[in-house]
N, C-alpha and C positions, 0 to 999 in steps of 0.2 A: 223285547225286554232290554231294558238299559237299565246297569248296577254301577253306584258309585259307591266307593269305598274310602272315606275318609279319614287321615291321621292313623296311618297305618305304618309299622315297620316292616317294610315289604323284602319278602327273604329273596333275593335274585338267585340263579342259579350259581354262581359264584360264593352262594355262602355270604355274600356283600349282606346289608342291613339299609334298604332307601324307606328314608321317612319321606312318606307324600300321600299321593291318592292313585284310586286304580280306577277306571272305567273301562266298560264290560257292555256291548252291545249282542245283540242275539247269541248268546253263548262264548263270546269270542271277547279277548282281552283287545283292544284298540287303542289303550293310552295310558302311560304311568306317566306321573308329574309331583311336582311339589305341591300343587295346588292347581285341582282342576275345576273347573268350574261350568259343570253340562245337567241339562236338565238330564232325571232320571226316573225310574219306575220305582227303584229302591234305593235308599239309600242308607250307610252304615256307619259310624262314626267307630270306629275300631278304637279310640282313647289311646292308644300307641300299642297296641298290643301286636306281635306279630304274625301276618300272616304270608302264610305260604302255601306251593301247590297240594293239592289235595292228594292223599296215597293212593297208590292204587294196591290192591289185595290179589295178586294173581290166585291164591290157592285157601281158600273155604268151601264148609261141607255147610250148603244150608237145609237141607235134611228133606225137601220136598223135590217130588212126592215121596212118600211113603212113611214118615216118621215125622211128622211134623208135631208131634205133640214136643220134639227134643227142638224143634227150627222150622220153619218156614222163609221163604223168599222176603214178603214184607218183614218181619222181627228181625232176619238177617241182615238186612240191608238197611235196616232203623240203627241195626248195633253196630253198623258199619259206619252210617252216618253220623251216630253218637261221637264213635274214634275217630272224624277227621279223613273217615276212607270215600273215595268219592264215587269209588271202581273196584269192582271186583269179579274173579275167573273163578266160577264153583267148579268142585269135581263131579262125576258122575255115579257115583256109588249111593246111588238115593234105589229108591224100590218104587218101581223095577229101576234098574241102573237103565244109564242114558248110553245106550249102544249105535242109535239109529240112530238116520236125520230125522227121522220124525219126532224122535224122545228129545233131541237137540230144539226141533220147532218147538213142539212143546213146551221148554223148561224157557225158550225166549217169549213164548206169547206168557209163562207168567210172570215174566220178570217186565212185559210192559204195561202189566196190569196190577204190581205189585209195590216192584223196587223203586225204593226211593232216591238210588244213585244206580249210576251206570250198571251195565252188567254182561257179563259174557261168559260162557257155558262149554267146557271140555264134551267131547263123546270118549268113552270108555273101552280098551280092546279087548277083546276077547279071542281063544284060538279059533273063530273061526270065520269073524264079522266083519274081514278084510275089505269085500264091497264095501261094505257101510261106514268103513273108515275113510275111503275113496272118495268117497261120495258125499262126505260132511263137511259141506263148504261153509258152513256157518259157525261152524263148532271152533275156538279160538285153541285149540289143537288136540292132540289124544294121548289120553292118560293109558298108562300102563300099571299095573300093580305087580310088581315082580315077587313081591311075597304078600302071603295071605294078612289083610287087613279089614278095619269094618269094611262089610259087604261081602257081595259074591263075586266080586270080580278079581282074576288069576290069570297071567301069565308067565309059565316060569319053566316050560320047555324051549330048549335052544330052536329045533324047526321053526316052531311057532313065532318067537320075537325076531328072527332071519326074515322071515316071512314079511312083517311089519315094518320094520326098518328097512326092507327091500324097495318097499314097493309105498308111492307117495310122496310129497314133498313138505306135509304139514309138520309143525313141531311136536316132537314126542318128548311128553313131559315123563319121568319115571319115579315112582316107588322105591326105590333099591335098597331092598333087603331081602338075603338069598332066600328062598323058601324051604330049600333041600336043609342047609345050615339049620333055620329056624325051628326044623324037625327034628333035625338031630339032637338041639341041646334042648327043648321041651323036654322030650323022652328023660333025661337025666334031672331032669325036675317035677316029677308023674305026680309028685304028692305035694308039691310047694301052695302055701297059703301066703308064701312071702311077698307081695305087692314089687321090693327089687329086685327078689329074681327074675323080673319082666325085661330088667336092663342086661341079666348074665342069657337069660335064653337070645334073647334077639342083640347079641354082643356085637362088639365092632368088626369084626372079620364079615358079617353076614353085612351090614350095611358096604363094608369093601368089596368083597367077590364081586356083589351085585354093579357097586356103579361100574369096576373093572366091564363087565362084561356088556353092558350098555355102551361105554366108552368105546370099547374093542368092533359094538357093532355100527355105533357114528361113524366111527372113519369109515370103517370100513364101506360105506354107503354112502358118507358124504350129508350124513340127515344130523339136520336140525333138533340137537337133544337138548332137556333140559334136566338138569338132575334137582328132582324135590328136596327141600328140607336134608339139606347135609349134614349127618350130626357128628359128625366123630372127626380126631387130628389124622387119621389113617387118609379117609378121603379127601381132607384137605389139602392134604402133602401129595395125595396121588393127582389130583385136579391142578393142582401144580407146574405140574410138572407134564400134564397130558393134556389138556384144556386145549382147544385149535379155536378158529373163530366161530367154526356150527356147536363149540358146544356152550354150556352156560349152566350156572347152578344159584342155589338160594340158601340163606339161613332162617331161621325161624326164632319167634323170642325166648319161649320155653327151652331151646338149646342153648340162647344168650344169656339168659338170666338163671336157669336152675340146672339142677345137677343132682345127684343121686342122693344128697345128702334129703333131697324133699320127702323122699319116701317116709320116711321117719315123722315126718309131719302129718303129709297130706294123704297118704296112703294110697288107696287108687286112685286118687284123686289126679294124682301125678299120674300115673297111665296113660301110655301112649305109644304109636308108631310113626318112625321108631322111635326110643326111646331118650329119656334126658340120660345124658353121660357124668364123665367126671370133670373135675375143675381145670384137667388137663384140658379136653376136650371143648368143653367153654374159651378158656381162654385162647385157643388155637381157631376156634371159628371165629372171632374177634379179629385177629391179627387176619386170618382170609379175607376178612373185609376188607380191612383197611389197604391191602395189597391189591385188593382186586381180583382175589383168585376166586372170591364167592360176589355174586355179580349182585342181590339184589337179595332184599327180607319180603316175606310173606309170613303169613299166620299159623297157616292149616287149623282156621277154626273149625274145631270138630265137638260141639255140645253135645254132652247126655246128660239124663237129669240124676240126680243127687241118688234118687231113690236107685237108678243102675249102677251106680258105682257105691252104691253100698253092699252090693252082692258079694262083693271081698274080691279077693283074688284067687283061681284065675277067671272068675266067673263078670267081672265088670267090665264095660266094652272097654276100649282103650280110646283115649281124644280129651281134650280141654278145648274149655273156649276161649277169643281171644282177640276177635277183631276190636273190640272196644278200649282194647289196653294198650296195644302194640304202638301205637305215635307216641302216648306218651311215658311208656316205658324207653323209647326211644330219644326223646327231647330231655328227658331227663340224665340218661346217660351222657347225653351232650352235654351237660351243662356241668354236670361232672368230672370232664373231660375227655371220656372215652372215643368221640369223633366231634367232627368238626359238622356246621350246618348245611355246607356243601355235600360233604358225604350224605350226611342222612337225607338231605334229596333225593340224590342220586341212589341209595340203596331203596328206596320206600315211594319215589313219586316217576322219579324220569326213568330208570334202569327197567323197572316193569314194563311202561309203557316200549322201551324199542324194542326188550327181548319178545314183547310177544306183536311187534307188529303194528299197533297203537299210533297214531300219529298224531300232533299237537296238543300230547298232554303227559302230565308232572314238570313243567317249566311257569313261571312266570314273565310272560314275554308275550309281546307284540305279536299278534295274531294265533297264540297258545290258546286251545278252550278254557274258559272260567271256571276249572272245577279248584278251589279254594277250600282251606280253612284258616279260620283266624282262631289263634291258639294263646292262650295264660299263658307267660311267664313267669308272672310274676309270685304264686302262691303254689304252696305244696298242699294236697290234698290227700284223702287215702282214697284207693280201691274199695266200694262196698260191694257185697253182692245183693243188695238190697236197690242197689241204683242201677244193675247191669240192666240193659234192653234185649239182653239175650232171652230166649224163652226159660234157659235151664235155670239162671237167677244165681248164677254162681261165678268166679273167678279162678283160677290158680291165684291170682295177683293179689286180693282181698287182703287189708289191713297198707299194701305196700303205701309209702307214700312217695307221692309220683307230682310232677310240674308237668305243665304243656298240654293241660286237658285243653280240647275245641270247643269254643264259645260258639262258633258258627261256621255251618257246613254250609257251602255255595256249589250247588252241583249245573254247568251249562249254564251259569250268571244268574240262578236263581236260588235261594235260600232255601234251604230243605230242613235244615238243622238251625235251633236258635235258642240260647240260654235254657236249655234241659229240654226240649222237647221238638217235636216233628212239625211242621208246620204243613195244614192241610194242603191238598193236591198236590202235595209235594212227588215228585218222579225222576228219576236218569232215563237213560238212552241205551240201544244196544248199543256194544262197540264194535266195530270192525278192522279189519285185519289187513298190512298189507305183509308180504312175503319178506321175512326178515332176516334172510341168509345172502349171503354171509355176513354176522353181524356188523349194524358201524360202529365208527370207534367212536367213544364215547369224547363230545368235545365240552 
């Protein structure tokens, strides 16, 4: 397959803006120019529109097996290619949760029968599946839950996570929100209908304790952590100032963009783990970015449908969905001012790809894979949840208006996504892994 791509403002990783053309042979970028002139299989007149590397999603729940009436792998991966996402890392907390390398085979033979962009697949710990931890060489690393979230999956005695951090060299991506905490101040809320005292039970100290003692058992082992969805200035400040080169964390946009005030609106809708904080808290995960102390955004797209989250509180699961919104809630902020297009590369296309291993991709570059989007600039649109590709048919985002939607998704030099819709046989590829400790420095 040869992909030309004509009259394009091509984002370099530099954040630069080169108007030319791109050409793209078997999945692989091989030429930027002003004007290139190669035969090709496809070809795209971009009209000056810019395009840049494709994101990669390290952390979505696509809900199969076992709930797929709320997600599946294909609708997942449709709503990821919708966003501009090229790549993406599910968790394992689907039914049965994915513990084994076999539930790991499993969830990749249906992502090469499903997914329309790349894709790759955590295994799940549990106290006592240490083998199988061992032993999942495909799995793009192992999720822990340190406080109880959707699913069955729980880790949150100290032997226990000693134990896993002991023993293996893959990266342990973590939950962190204490469970003991999350106990206690439930209890002091037996009777609440209130949707934000979801934010005072699972408060900022429960999301501290916890990465504290993740962190306390990184060093101590020397293992490759990652700390999920950072929400609070507690963790920030402590990442700070504890952060070595094995460790690495994320933000998420529902902690960038909203805040406790949504309760009022959206009611449980806004529900989630953990949870959106305050405008302090927002604005200090912002400034992590921009410092570098929080390495990289992801989603944690987590759908349920409308009808579960009208059960009220505390009875509505907790999760929003969000792969479809997250570039250009994020291009928009750019344009705004809040980062530059260098950064949002580097938090959403490149930073993904080396912390988990990934090799020649989120760059635009000479022998980098072709996974691309070309993205509006030029017009503001809203958010409908009548246009989401998700199954659940809903946004938190709904009514925003947002710049930087993707006119076209290019997954491996080939078009998968194109002016609202999926384009038949469209597919990605698994991803594979190389051993990413101790991280490089980001050039």
């Amino acid at each position: 397959m040869r992909l030309l791509v004509r009259n394009a403002r091509i984002a370099l990783p530099s954040g630069e803006l080169y108007h030319g053309d791109l050409f793209a042979e078997d999945g692989r970028i091989v030429a930027i120019d002003r004007d290139i002139d190669r035969a090709a299989d496809t070809v795209i007149d971009a009209e000056g529109h810019m395009l840049m590397p494709g994101v990669m999603d390290p952390q979505v729940h696509f809900r199969e097996p076992g709930n797929e009436q709320k997600e599946d792998i294909s609708s997942g991966s449709r709503a990821a290619a919708k966003g501009g996402v090229t790549s993406f890392l599910e968790m394992p907390n689907t039914n049965p949760s994915t513990t084994s390398p076999a539930a790991v085979a499993d969830k990749l033979a249906r992502g090469a029968e499903k997914s329309v962009v790349n894709y790759g697949f955590f295994i799940g710990a549990t106290p006592d599946n240490l083998d199988n931890l061992l032993a999942a060489d495909a799995a793009c690393g192992i999720k822990i839950f340190m406080g109880a979230s959707t699913g069955n999956l729980l880790v949150d005695k100290e032997a226990d996570l000693d134990r896993i951090f002991a023993h293996g060299r893959k990266l342990i991506a973590v939950h962190a929100e204490d469970e003991a905490r999350i106990r206690e101040r439930r209890a002091r809320f037996t009777n609440s209908g209130d949707p934000a005292d979801h934010s005072r039970i699972r408060d900022e100290q429960s999301a501290l304790i916890a990465t504290k003692r993740a962190v306390r058992l990184a060093k101590k082992y020397q293992r490759r952590l990652h700390v999920l969805h950072v929400s609070t200035a507690m963790e920030t400040e402590f990442l700070r100032q504890e952060k070595t080169p094995y460790i690495s964390c994320e933000a998420i946009p529902n902690h960038l963009f909203l805040t406790t005030d949504a309760y009022a609106k959206m009611g449980p809708l806004a529900q989630m783990n953990p949870p959106i904080r305050s405008e302090h808290d927002r604005q200090t995960l912002w400034e992590g970015l921009r410092s570098g102390v929080i390495d990289c955004i992801a989603t944690d797209h987590a759908p349920h449908l409308l009808a579960d989250k009208a059960l009220g509180y505390p009875h509505a699961p907790s999760g929003m969905p969000g792969v479809e919104t997250s570039l250009p809630l994020m291009l928009t902020a750019m344009r705004d001012g809040h980062c530059s297009l260098a950064e949002l590369q580097r938090w959403m296309c490149y930073n993904p790809a080396r912390l988990y291993g990934v090799v020649n991709k989120g760059r635009i570059a000479i022998g980098w894979d072709a996974d691309l989007t070309l993205v509006d600039m030029t017009q503001e649109k809203p958010v409908r949840n009548e246009e989401m590709f998700t199954k659940v048919g809903w946004s938190p985002f709904n009514g925003w208006l947002l710049t930087g939607w993707p006119i076209t998704t290019i997954v491996g030099g080939r078009v998968v996504f194109d002016k609202g819709e999926i384009l038949p046989n469209a597919h990605g590829q698994p991803l594979h892994y190389v051993e990413p400790t101790p991280l490089p420095a980001v050039d």
